[in-house]
LUMTOR-920390 format. One record per residue (C-alpha): chain; residue in three letters; residue number from 1; x negated, y, z negated. Coordinates in steps of 0.2 Angstrom, whole numbers, plus 5000, padded with zeros to 4 digits. Each point is the difference from the previous one (the first is absolute). Layout:
<rs>
R mol type seq    x    y    z
R   A  ALA NUM    X    Y    Z
...
</rs>
This chain:
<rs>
R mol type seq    x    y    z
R   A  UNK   1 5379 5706 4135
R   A  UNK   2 4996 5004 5019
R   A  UNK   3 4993 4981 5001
R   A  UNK   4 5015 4993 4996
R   A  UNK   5 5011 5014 5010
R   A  UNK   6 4990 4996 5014
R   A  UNK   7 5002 4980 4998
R   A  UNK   8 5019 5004 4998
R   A  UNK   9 4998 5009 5016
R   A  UNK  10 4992 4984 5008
R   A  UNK  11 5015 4988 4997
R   A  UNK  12 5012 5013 5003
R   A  UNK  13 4994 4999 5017
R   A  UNK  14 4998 4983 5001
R   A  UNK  15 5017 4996 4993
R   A  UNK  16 5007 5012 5016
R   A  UNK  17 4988 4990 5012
R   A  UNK  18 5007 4984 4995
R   A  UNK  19 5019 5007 4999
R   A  UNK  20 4997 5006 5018
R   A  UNK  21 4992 4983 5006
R   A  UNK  22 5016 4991 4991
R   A  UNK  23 5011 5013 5011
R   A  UNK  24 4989 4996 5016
R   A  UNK  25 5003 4979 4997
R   A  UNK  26 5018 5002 4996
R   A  UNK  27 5002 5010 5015
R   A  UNK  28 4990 4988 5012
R   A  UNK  29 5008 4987 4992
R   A  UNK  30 5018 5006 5006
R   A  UNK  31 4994 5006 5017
R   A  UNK  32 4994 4982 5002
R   A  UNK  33 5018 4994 4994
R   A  UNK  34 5008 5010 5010
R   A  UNK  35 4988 4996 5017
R   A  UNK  36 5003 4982 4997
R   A  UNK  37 5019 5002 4998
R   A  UNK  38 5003 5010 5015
R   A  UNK  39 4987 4984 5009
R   A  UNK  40 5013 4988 4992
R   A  UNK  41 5015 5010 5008
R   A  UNK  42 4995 5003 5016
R   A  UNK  43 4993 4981 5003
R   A  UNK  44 5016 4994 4992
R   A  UNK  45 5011 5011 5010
R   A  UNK  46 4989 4993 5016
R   A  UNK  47 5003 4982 4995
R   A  UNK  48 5018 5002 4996
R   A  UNK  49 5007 4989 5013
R   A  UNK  50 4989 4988 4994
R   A  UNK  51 4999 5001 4983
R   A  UNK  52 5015 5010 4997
R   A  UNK  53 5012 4987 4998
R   A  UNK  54 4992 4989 4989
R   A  UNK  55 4996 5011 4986
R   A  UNK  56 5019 5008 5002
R   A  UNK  57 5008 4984 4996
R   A  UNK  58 4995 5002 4982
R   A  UNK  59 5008 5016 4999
R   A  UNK  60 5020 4997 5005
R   A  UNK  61 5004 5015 4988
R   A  UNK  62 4991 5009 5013
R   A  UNK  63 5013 4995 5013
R   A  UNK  64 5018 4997 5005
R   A  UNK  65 5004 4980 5001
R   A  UNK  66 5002 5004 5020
R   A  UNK  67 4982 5007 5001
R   A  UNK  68 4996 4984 4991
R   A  UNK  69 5007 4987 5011
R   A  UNK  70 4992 5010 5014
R   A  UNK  71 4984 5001 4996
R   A  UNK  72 5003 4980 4996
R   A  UNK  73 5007 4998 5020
R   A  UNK  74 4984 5010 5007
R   A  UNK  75 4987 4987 4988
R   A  UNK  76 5011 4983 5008
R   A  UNK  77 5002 5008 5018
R   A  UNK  78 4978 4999 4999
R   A  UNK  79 4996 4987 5011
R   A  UNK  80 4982 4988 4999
R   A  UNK  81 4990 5002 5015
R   A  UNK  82 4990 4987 5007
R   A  UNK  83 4980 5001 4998
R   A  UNK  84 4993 5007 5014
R   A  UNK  85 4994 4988 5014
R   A  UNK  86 4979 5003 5004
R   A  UNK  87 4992 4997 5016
R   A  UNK  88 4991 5006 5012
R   A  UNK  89 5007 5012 5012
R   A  UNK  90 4998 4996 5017
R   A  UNK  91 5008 5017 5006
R   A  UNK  92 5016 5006 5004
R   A  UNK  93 5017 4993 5008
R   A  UNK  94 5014 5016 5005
R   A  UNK  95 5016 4992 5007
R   A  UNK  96 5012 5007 5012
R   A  UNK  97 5017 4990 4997
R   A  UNK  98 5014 5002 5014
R   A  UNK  99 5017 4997 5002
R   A  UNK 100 5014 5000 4989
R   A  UNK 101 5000 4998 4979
R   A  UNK 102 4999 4982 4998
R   A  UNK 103 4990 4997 5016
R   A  UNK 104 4987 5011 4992
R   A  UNK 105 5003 4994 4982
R   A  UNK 106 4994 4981 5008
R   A  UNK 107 4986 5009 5005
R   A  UNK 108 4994 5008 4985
R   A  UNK 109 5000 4983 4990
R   A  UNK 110 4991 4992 5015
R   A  UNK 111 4986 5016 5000
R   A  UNK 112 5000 4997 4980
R   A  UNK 113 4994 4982 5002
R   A  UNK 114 4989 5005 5016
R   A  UNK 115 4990 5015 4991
R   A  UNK 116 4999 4985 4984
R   A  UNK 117 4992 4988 5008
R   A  UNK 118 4988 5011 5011
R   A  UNK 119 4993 5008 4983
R   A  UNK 120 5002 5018 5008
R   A  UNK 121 5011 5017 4993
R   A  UNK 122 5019 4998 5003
R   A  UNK 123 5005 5018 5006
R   A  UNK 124 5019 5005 4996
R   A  UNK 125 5009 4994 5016
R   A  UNK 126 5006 5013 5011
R   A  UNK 127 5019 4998 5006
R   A  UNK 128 5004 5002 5017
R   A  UNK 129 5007 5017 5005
R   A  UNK 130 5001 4998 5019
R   A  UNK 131 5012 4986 5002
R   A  UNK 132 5018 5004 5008
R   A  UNK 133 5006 5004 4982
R   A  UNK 134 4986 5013 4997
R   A  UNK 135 5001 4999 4981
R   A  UNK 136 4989 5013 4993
R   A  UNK 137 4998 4989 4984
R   A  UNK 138 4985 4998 4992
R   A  UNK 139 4993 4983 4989
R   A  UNK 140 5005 5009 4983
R   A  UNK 141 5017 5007 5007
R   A  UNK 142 5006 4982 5001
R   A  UNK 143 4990 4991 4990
R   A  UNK 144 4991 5003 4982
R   A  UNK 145 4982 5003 5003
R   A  UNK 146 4992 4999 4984
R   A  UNK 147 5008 4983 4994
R   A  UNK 148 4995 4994 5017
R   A  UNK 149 4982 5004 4998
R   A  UNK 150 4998 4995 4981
R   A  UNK 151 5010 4985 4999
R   A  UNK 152 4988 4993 5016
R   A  UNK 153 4984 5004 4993
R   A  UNK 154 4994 4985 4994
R   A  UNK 155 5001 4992 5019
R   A  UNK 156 4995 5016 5011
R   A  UNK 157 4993 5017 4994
R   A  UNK 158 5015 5012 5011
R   A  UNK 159 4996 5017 5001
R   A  UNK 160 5013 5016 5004
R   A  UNK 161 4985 5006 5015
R   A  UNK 162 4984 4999 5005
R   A  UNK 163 4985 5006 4988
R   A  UNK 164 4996 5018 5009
R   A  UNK 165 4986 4994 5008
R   A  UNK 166 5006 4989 5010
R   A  UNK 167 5018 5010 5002
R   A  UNK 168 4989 5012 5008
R   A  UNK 169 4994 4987 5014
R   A  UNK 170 5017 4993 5003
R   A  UNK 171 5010 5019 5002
R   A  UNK 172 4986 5001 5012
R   A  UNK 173 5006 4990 5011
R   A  UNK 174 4984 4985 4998
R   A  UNK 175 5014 4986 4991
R   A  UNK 176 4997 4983 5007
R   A  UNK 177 5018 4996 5007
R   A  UNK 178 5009 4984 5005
R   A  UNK 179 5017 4989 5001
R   A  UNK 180 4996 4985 4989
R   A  UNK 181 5004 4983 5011
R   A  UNK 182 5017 4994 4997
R   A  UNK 183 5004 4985 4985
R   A  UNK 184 4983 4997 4998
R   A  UNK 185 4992 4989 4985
R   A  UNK 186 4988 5008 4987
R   A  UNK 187 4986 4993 5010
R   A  UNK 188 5003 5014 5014
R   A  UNK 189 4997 5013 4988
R   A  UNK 190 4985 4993 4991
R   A  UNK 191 4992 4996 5017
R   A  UNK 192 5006 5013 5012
R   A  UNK 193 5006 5016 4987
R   A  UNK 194 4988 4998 4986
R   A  UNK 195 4984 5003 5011
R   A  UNK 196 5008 5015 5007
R   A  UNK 197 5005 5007 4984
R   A  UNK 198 4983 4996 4995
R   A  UNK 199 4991 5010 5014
R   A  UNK 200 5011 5015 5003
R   A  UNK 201 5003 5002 4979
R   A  UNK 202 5020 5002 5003
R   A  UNK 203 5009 4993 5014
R   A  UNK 204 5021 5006 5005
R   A  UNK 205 5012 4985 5003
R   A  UNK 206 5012 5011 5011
R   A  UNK 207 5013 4986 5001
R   A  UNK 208 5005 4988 4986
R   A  UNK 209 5013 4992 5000
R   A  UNK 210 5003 4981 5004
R   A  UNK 211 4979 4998 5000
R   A  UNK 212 4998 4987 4986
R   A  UNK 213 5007 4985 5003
R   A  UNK 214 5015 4990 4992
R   A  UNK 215 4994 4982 4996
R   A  UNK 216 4981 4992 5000
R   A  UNK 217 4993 5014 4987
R   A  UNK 218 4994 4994 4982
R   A  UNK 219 5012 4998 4985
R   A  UNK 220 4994 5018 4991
R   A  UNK 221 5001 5012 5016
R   A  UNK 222 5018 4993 5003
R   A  UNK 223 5004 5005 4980
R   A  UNK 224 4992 5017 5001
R   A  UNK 225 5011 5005 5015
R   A  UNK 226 5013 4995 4987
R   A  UNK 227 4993 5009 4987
R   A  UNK 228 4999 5015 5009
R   A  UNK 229 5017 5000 5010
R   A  UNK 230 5010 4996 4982
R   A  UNK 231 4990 5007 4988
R   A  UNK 232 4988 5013 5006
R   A  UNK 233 5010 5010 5012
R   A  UNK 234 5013 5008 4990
R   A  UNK 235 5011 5016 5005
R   A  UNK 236 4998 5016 4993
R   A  UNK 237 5009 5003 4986
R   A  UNK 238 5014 5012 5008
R   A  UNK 239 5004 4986 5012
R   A  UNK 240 5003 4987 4986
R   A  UNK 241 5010 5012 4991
R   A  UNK 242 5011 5004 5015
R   A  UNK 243 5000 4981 5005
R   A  UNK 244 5006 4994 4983
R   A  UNK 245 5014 5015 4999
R   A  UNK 246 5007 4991 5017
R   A  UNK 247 4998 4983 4993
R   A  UNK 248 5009 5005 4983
R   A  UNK 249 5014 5006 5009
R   A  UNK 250 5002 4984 5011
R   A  UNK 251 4999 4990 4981
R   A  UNK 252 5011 5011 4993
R   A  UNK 253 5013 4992 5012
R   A  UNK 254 4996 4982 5000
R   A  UNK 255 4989 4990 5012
R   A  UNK 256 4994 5006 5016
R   A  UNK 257 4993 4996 5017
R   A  UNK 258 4989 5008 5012
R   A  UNK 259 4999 5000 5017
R   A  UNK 260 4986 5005 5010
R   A  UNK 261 5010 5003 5014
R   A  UNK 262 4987 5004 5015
R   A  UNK 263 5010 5009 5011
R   A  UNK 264 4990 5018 5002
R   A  UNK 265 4997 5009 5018
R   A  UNK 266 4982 4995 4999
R   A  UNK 267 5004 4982 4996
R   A  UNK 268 5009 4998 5014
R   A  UNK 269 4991 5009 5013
R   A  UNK 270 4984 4990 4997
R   A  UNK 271 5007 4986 5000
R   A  UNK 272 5013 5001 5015
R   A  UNK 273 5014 4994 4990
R   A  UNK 274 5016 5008 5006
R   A  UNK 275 5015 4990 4998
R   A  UNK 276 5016 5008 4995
R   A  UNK 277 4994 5014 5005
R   A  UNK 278 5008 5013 5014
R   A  UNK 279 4991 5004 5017
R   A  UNK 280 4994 5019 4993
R   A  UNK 281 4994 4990 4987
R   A  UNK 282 4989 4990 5009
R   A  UNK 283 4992 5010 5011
R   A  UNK 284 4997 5011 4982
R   A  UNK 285 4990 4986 4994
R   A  UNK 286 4989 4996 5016
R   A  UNK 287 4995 5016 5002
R   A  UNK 288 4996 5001 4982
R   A  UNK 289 4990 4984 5003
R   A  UNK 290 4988 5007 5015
R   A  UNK 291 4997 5016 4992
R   A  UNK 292 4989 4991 4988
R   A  UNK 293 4986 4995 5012
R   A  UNK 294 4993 4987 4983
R   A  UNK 295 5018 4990 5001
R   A  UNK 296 4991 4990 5015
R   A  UNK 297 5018 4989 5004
R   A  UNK 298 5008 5011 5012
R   A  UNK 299 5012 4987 5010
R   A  UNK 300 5010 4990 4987
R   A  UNK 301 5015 4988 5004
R   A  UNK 302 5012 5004 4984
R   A  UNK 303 5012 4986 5005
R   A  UNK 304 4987 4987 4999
R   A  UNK 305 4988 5008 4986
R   A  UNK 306 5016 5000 4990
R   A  UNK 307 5005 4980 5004
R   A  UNK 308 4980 4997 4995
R   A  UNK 309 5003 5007 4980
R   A  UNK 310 4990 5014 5005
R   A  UNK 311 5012 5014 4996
R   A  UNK 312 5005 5008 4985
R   A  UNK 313 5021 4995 4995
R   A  UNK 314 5009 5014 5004
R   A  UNK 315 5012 5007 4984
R   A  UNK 316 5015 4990 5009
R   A  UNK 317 4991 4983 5001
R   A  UNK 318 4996 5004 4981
R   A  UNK 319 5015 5002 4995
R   A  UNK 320 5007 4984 5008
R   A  UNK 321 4985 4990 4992
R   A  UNK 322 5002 5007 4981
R   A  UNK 323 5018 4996 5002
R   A  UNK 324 4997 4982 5005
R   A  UNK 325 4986 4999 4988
R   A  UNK 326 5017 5003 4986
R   A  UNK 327 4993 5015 4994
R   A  UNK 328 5012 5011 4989
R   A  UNK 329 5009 5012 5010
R   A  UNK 330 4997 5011 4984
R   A  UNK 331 4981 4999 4997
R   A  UNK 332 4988 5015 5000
R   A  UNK 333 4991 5001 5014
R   A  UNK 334 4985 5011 5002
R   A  UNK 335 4994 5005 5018
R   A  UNK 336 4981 5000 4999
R   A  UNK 337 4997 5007 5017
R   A  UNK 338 4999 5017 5011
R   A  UNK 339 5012 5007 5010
R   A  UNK 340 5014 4987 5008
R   A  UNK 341 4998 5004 5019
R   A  UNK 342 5018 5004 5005
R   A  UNK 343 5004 5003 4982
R   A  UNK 344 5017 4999 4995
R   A  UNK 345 5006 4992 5014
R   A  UNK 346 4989 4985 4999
R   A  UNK 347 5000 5001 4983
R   A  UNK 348 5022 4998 4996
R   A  UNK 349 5000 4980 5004
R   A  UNK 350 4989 4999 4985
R   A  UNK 351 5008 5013 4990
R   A  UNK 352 5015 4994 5003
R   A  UNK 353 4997 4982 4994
R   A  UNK 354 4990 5005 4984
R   A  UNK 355 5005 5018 4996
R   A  UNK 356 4988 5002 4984
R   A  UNK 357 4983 5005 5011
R   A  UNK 358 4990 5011 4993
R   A  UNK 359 4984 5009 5004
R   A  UNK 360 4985 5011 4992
R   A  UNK 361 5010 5014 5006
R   A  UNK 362 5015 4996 4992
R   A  UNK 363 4995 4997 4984
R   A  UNK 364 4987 5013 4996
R   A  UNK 365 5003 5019 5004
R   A  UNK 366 4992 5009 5014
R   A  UNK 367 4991 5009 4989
R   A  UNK 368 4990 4983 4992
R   A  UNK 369 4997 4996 5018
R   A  UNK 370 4991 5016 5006
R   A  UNK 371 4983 4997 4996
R   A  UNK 372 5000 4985 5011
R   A  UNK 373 5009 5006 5017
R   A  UNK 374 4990 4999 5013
R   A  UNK 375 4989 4988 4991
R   A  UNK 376 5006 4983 5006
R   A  UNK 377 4988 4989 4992
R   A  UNK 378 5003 5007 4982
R   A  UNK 379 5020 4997 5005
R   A  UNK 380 4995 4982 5007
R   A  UNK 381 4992 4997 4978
R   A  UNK 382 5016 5003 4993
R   A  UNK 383 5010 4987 5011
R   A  UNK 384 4984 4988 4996
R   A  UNK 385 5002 5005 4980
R   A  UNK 386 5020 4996 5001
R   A  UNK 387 4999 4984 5014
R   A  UNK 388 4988 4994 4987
R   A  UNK 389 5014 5000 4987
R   A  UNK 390 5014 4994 5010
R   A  UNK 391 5010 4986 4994
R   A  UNK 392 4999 4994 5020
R   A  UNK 393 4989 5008 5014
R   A  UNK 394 5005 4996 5017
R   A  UNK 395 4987 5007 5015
R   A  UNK 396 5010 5003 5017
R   A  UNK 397 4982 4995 5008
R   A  UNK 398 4983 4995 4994
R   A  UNK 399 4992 5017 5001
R   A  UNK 400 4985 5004 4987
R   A  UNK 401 5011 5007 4986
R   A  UNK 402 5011 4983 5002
R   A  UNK 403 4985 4989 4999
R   A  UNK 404 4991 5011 4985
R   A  UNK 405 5017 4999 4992
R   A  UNK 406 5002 4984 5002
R   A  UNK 407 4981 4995 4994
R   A  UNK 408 5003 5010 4984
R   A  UNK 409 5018 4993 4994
R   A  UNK 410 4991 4983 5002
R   A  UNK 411 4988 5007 4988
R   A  UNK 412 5012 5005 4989
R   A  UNK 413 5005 4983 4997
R   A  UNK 414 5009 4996 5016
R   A  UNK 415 5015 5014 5003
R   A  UNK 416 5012 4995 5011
R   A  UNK 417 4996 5007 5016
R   A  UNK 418 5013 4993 5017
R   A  UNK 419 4986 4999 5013
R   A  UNK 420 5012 4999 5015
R   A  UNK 421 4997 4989 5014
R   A  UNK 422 5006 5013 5015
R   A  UNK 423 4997 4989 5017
R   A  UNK 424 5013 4987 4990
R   A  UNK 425 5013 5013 4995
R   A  UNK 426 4998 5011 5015
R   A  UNK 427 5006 4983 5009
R   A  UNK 428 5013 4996 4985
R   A  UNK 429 5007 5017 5001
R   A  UNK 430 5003 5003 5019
R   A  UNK 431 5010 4982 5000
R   A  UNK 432 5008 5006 4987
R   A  UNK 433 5008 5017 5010
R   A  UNK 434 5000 4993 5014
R   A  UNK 435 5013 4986 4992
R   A  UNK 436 4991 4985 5000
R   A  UNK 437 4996 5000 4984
R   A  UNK 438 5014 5001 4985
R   A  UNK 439 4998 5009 4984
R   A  UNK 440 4997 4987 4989
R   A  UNK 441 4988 4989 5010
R   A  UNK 442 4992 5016 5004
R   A  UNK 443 4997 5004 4981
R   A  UNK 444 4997 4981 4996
R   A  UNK 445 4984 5001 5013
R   A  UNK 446 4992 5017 4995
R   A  UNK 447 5002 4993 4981
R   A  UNK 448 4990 4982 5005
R   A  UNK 449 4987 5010 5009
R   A  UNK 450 4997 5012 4986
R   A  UNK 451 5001 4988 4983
R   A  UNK 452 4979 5001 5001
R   A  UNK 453 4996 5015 5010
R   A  UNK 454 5001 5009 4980
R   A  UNK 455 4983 5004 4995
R   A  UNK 456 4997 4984 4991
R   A  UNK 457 4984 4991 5000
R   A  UNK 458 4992 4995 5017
R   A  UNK 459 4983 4997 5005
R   A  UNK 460 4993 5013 5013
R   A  UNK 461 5001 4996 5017
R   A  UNK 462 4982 4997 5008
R   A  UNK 463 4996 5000 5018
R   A  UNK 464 4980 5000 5004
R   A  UNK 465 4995 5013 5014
R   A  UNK 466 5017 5007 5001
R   A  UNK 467 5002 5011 4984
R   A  UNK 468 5013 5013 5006
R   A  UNK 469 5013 4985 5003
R   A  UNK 470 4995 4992 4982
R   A  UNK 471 5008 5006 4982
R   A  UNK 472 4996 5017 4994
R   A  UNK 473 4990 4998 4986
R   A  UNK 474 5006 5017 4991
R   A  UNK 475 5019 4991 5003
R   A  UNK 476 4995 4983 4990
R   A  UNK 477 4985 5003 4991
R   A  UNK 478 5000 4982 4994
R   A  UNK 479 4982 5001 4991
R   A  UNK 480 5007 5013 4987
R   A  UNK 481 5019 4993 4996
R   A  UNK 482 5006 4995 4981
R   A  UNK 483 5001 4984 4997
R   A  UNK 484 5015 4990 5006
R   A  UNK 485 5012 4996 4987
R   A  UNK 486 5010 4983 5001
R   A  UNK 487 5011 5006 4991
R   A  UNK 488 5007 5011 5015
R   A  UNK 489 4995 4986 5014
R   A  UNK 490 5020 4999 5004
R   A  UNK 491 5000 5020 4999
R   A  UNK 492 5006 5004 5018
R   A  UNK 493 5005 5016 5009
R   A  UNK 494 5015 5004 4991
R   A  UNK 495 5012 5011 5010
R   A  UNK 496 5017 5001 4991
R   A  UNK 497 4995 5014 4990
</rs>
């Protein structure tokens, strides 16, 4: 009896151990569970923006049909990036632009295709800050940084700063700096930049604009200043939404046209151009032009600058041409300028024959335009944005934003654009008030002079060692335009809107 009370004992006990060691597996068994749920949670939760979506869609119970179509917009908005370009680096290229928005946009595609074809680090171009409209404006104020960079990458690696190292050196003072040689071919910076870059590890172009030349460069650098002017540089996303506000408005009320009219202060002070105006005027101007010790013409014959097409139309000779150009008195016009120097008062012949003008700051409130006073170059995108969407674009004088503009509706499949021919009409219209000239013979001659000038197809002007008197590439980028369509061969300016 004790044997088997003491054998009754032992499995008793052992009974207990393996009840305890059961306990002990269950136990570990749900602490493990719930270790590897949390793990699940927390990596789901941090690859929810990627993941997220997709293993939602399965669920719409889950969600409101709004949340739905959502999260469908966000998975069609995801756009396929290139592949990566690989090469050596060579170093570093920072670029200084100057001027105003489209004299430096020129440049960036220019730099674009330099840094591309030198195998070097394109650092995000710095905008000029210093000229006489002292826009504050930074690269991403005005343009969107990150699409810029990525959709680039497989031609140049481009970078938002230096690596710190070599920040360090350049805050110090040590940056190789220099003003690249004006329209020079890609040989001048593969020979003359390249080795620079090379020795010094970053080198600083402190003045960009106009140094890669319009005509003699291969087929592909041609394209990619293309492919960065219409495809890469795009503006940030509150100036798009602002821009397409203005031009929904303008829809909303049939077609429209847009006239760069260049009549601002500085536009005429630099250039000298001061007729119509009164003698207080005048002397404004010219003493507006020597404070500006960079504006190197000082003396300038107005008279005869204007005879020699070399002046901007004032708003009265405008409104003389769009009427003799049969333009509907009623059509939408939309001022795509600055400030009219002498404002209303030179401004009434042309409100008097077309009354519906329009500006940025008439259709938007004051309110929508706040973030951008003061900040001329983000002002100058949204009349690009809506002169880019005209149904006719019509330049006063061939500035950098006419010739960008003009460059761009050719890209866009040839958008009429009146590219008028000022030394003529300036001739036109002074017989015409001084009486020599009737209405209609008058009308009849600015109408035969303009039935080509309309952003049609033309092959670029070239003329060998003289490239500032030869056609702006940026205006008539031949090398990257669609396709001509024979269908549209008899497709003229059409300006009986």
């Amino acid at each position: 009896m004790v044997f088997l009370k003491g054998d009754e004992m032992k499995a008793e006990k052992l009974k207990n151990a393996m009840l305890s060691r059961s306990r002990f597996q269950i136990w570990m068994i749900r602490a493990t569970t719930t270790v590897l749920l949390w793990t699940c949670v927390v990596q789901l939760t941090a690859l929810g923006d990627i993941w997220g979506p997709r293993l939602l869609k399965g669920w719409p119970s889950c969600f409101t049909q709004s949340q739905a179509d959502h999260s469908l917009h966000i998975e069609s908005r995801k756009v396929v990036l290139p592949p990566k370009r690989y090469y050596k680096n060579n170093g570093y290229l920072m670029v200084s632009c100057n001027g105003g928005l489209n004299q430096m946009r020129s440049a960036i595609c220019d730099m674009v295709a330099v840094a591309r074809y030198m195998n070097v680090t394109l650092i995000v171009p710095e905008l000029d800050k210093t000229s006489f409209w002292a826009d504050p404006s930074e690269f991403e104020d005005i343009f969107d940084v990150d699409h810029f960079i990525s959709s680039l990458r497989d031609e140049v690696r481009i970078l938002k700063e230096l690596p710190p190292r070599l920040k360090r050196v350049s805050e110090q003072g040590t940056l190789f700096s220099m003003p690249p040689v004006s329209w020079s071919d890609i040989s001048y910076y593969l020979n003359q930049i390249l080795p620079l870059v090379k020795k010094h590890k970053v080198v600083h172009l402190n003045r960009t604009d106009a140094r890669l030349a319009n005509n003699g460069l291969p087929l592909d650098i041609q394209k990619l200043r293309c492919r960065v002017n219409y495809h890469a540089l795009r503006f940030t996303s509150q100036i798009e939404e602002l821009g397409r506000r203005v031009i929904n408005q303008l829809r909303q009320n049939g077609p429209f046209l847009v006239l760069h009219l260049r009549y601002e202060m500085d536009m005429l002070a630099f250039s000298g151009c001061t007729h119509g105006c009164t003698k207080q005027e005048v002397d404004e101007l010219t003493e507006m032009r020597y404070a500006y010790p960079w504006w190197k013409e000082k003396v300038i014959d107005s008279v005869q600058k204007r005879k020699d097409g070399l002046c901007p139309l004032t708003p009265e000779e405008t409104a003389l041409i769009l009427q003799a150009l049969d333009f509907d008195k009623n059509i939408q016009i939309y001022i795509a300028a600055g400030a009219i120097y002498g404002g209303d008062r030179r401004m009434s012949s042309l409100s008097s024959a077309f009354p519906n003008i329009v500006r940025k700051e008439i259709l938007l409130g004051s309110s929508d335009l706040k973030p951008f006073r003061n900040h001329s170059s983000q002002m100058a995108a949204l009349d690009y944005m809506v002169s880019l969407e005209s149904d006719v674009f019509i330049p006063t004088y061939d500035g950098n934003m006419a010739k960008v503009v003009e460059g761009h509706r050719r890209f866009l499949g040839f958008k009429k654009t009146v590219l008028l021919d000022r030394k003529l009409l300036v001739d036109l219209i002074d017989q015409y008030t001084s009486g020599s000239l009737s209405w209609d013979h008058f009308s009849l001659a600015v109408k035969q002079a303009h039935q080509n000038r309309n952003g049609s197809r033309q092959t670029r002007l070239v003329i060998p060692d003289r490239p500032k008197e030869e056609d702006y590439f940026y205006a008539n980028p031949q090398e990257c335009l669609p396709p001509f369509d024979d269908d549209n061969e008899d497709d003229a300016l059409r300006i009986d809107m």
